[in-house]
N, C-alpha and C positions, 0 to 999 in steps of 0.2 A: 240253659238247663233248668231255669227256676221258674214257678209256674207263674201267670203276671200277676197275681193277688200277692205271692208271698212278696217276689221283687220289688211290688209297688212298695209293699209295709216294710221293707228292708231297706229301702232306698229312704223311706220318711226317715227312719229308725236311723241309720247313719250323718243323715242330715244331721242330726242333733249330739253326734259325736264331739266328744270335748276331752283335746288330747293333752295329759300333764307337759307341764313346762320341761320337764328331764324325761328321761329314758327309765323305766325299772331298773332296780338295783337288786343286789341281793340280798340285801338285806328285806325286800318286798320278797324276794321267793323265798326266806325262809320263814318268814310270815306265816305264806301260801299254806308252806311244809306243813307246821304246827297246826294250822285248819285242819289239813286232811287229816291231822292224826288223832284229831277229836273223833274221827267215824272211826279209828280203828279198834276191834275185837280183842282184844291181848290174848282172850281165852282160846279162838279158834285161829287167830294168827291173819284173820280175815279183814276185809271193811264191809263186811253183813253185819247189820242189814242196810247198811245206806245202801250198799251196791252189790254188786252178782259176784258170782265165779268169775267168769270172764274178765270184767272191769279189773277185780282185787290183783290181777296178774298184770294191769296197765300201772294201778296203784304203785305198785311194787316196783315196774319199771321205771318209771319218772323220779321218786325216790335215789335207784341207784345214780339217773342222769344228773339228780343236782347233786348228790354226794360226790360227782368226779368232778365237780367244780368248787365243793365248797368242803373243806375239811371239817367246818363243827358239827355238819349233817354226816357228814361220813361216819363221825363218831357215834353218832346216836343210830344210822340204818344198821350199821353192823347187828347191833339186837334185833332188829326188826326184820331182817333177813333171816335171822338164828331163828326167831320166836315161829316166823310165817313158814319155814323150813319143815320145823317139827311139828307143828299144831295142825296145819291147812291141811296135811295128807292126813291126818286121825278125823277129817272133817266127812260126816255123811250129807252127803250132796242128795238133794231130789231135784233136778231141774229136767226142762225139758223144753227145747227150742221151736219156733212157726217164723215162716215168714211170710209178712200180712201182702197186700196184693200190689201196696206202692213197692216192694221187696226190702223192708225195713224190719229186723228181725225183733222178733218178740221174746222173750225170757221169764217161763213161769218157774217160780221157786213154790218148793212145799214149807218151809220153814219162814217165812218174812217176803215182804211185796218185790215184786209182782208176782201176786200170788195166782195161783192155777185158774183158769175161769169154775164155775161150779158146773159140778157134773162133769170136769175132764178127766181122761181117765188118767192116774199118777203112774211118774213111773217109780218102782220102788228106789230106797234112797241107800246109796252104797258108797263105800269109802271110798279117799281120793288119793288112795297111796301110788304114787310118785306121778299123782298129780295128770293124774288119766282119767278121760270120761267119755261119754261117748260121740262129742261134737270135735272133729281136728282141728277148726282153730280155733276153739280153748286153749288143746295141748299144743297149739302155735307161738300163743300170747303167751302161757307158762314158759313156754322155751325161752323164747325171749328175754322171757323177766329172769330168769335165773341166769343166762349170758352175760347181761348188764348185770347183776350179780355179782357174777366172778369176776367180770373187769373191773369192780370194785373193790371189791375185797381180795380173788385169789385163792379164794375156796376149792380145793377142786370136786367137792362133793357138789357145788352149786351146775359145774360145768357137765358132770358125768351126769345130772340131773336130766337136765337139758338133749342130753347125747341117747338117753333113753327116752324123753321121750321123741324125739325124732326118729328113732327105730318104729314107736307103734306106730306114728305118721306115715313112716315109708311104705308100712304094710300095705298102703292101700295105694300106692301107684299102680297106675296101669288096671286097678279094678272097673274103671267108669269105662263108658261107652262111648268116650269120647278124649279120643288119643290116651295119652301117659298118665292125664290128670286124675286126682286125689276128688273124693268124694266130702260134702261140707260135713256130711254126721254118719255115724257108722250104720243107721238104717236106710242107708245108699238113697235118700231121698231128693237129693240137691247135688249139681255142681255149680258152684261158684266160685266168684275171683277172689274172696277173701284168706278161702281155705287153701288155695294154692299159691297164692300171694306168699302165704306165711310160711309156707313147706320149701320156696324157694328162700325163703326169708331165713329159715332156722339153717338150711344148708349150707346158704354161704357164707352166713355168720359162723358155721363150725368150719367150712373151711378157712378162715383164717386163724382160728383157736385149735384146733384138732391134731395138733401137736404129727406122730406119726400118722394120723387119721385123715388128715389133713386132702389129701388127691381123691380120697372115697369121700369125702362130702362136699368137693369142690365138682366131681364127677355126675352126684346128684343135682348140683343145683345149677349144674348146665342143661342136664335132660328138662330138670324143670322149668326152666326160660322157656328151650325150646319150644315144650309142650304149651308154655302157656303162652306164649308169644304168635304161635298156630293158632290157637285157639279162639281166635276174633273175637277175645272180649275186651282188647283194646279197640277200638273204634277209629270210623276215617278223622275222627277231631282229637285223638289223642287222647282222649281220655278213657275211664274205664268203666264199664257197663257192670251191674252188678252177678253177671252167669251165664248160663246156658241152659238153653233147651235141651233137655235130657233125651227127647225124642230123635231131635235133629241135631242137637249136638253145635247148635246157629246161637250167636249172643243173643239174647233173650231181649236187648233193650232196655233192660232192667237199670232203676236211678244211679246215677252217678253220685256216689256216696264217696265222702271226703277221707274216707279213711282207705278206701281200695283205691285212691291216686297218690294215700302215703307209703303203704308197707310196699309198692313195688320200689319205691326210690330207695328207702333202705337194704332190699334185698340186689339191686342192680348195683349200688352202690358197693357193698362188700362184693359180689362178683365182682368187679374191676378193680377192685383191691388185690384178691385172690390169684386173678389172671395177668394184671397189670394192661386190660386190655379198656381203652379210653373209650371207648364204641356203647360200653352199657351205661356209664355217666351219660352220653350224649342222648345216649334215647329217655334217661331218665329225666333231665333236663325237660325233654319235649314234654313227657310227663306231667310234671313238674307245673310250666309254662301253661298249658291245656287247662291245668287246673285252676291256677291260678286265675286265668282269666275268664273260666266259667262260675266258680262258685266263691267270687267275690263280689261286694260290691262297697264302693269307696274305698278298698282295699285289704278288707275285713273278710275274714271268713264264714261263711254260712252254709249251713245244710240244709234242705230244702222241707224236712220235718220241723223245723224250729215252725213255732216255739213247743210245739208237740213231739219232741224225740222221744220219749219212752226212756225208758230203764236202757237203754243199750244205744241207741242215736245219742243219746249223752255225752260216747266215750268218743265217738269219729273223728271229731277235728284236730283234736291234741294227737291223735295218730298220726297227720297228717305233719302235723307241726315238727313233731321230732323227728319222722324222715327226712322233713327235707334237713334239720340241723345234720343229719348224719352225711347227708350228700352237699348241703353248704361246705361242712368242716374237709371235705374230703377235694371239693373245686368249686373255690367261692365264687359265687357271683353277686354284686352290689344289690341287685333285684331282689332276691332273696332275702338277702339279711337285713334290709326295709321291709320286706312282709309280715316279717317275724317281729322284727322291733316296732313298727306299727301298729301288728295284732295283739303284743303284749302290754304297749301304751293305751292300748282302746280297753285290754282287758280289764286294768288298773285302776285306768278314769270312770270305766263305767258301767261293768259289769262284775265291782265289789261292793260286798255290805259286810256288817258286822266285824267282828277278829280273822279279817282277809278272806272271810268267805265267797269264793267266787262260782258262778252261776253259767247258763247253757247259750246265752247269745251278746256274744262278745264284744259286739256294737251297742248294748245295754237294749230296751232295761234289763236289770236285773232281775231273776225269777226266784221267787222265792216258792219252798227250800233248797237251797245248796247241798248238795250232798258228795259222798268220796269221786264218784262219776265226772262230775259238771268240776269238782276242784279238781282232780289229779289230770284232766283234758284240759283244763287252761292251764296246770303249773305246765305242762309240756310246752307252752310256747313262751311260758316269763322263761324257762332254763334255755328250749330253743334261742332266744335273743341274748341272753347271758354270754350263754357257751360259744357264739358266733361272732359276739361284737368284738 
């Protein structure tokens, strides 16, 4: 999947991997923690300007994942859930999403980098109350993060968050022109596998939380396999292509990006929770496996933008990382929980600088600056190997 210029320099680049005598501890992830929280905003509840919209909702989820392993971080996200609850929706958003021609998305903000090209025309900047906008999976990754959330804390205002916004998500099944599937941004411009990734993703995560709700979102997030399982933008190699041709409606071909061969493992994996039905672990696994063995090498993970990810290629791999912890924890396999303790050894030895600053290519070097992005996507694989070992 990588093209041979990168593979070569990734292949050098691994060569010169130097992996610590131990295993991370967690005491190195709450290291990590403390980095990330130097980017954060107290005032908008955000980590703007390190990072976007989108990102601050992965922030937030990794947070909650090492706080259910580690109680003195529990203690301190509790505020940081409270603070990003209240603040982040009072927050006026101008952004507005492209995606460039390798299909790697672009994120221009009006208020801090990546700022708009000049001469584009803005869109106006409107509040973010309960955390709605016009891209779904934005309001995928928000869902998300306030799920882990509640399974955190318990909240149920964090849960009912979550439950609304996968109402305005739903709105738009069945609007594209190609089967059941959900539209990537509300100006019906794009289908792809991100945005339906997550709309399966947020469903079957409520249907195991959904209390009497529970069959109405376990109901969606079987339509939405369906739909996207039809959809041929899994590939004859098992992996996952970045969309579809909106004309034809045919997978586009588009890169196999590390984070659309994460979010389906965690959405197949609460489906088999849901259902008790072993069939969508086993395809998740193929998943999984597909990935693994495409966009590694020496056993590391890489995205095919490195070392040029942008503002949003930043957040992929740690996406990838915590899915599979959610489908390790759920039917371990040895393989697994070697990828993950391996990629957080390589993270450790050699793509940290400073007060555990950690950076975008995980086989090192390290790139400087660090920002919430490149940390909150590597702490997803120190907690990933934590929460599994």
């Amino acid at each position: 999947m990588f093209s041979r210029s990168f593979f070569t320099a990734a292949l050098l680049a691994s060569a010169s991997i130097v992996l610590p005598a131990q295993a991370v501890t967690l005491a190195d992830a709450e290291g990590s923690y403390h980095a990330l929280q130097q980017f954060y905003n107290q005032s908008i509840g955000l980590w703007i300007p390190s990072t976007g919209w989108w990102n601050s909702a992965n922030c937030l989820t990794v947070i909650a994942d090492l706080a259910a392993i580690d109680g003195g971080v529990k203690a301190q996200s509790e505020s940081v859930f409270g603070n990003t609850f209240r603040e982040a929706q009072l927050y006026n958003l101008q952004m507005q999403k492209v995606v460039g021609p390798d299909y790697l998305p672009h994120t221009y903000y009006g208020h801090h980098w990546p700022y708009f090209p000049q001469g584009w025309h803005r869109p106006e900047p409107h509040q973010t109350n309960g955390f709605l906008n016009s891209y779904y999976d934005d309001e995928g990754w928000w869902a998300l993060a306030w799920i882990a959330a509640y399974d955190v804390t318990g909240n149920w205002q964090y849960l009912a968050t979550a439950e609304s916004i996968f109402e305005d998500i739903k709105a738009a099944a069945g609007t594209t022109p190609c089967g059941g599937l959900i539209w990537w941004d509300k100006s019906h411009t794009y289908v792809n596998a991100i945005a339906n990734e997550l709309f399966l993703d947020v469903a079957a995560h409520l249907a195991n939380r959904g209390g009497n709700r529970a069959t109405y979102y376990l109901s969606w997030a079987q339509k939405q396999w369906a739909a996207f399982k039809a959809s041929g933008m899994i590939n004859d190699q098992n992996t996952i292509n970045d969309g579809l041709n909106i004309t034809t409606c045919k997978n586009n071909g588009g890169t196999v990006w590390s984070y659309n061969q994460g979010v389906i493992l965690g959405g197949l994996t609460e489906l088999s929770k849901a259902t008790r039905d072993g069939s969508y672990i086993t395809t998740a696994k193929q998943i999984a496996d597909a990935a693994i063995a495409n966009l590694t090498v020496n056993g590391i993970l890489h995205d095919v933008c490195e070392p040029n990810c942008g503002a949003d290629g930043s957040q992929f791999k740690g996406v990838f990382a915590r899915n599979l912890q959610i489908l390790q924890q759920a039917s371990p396999e040895a393989r697994y929980a070697t990828f993950l303790q391996d990629n957080a050894n390589s993270i450790w030895a050699n793509d940290r600088e400073g007060q555990d600053e950690l950076s975008l290519i995980w086989s090192g070097p390290f790139i400087q600056p660090a920002n919430a992005s490149t940390q909150s996507s590597a702490m997803d694989t120190l907690v990933g190997a934590l929460a599994t070992s």
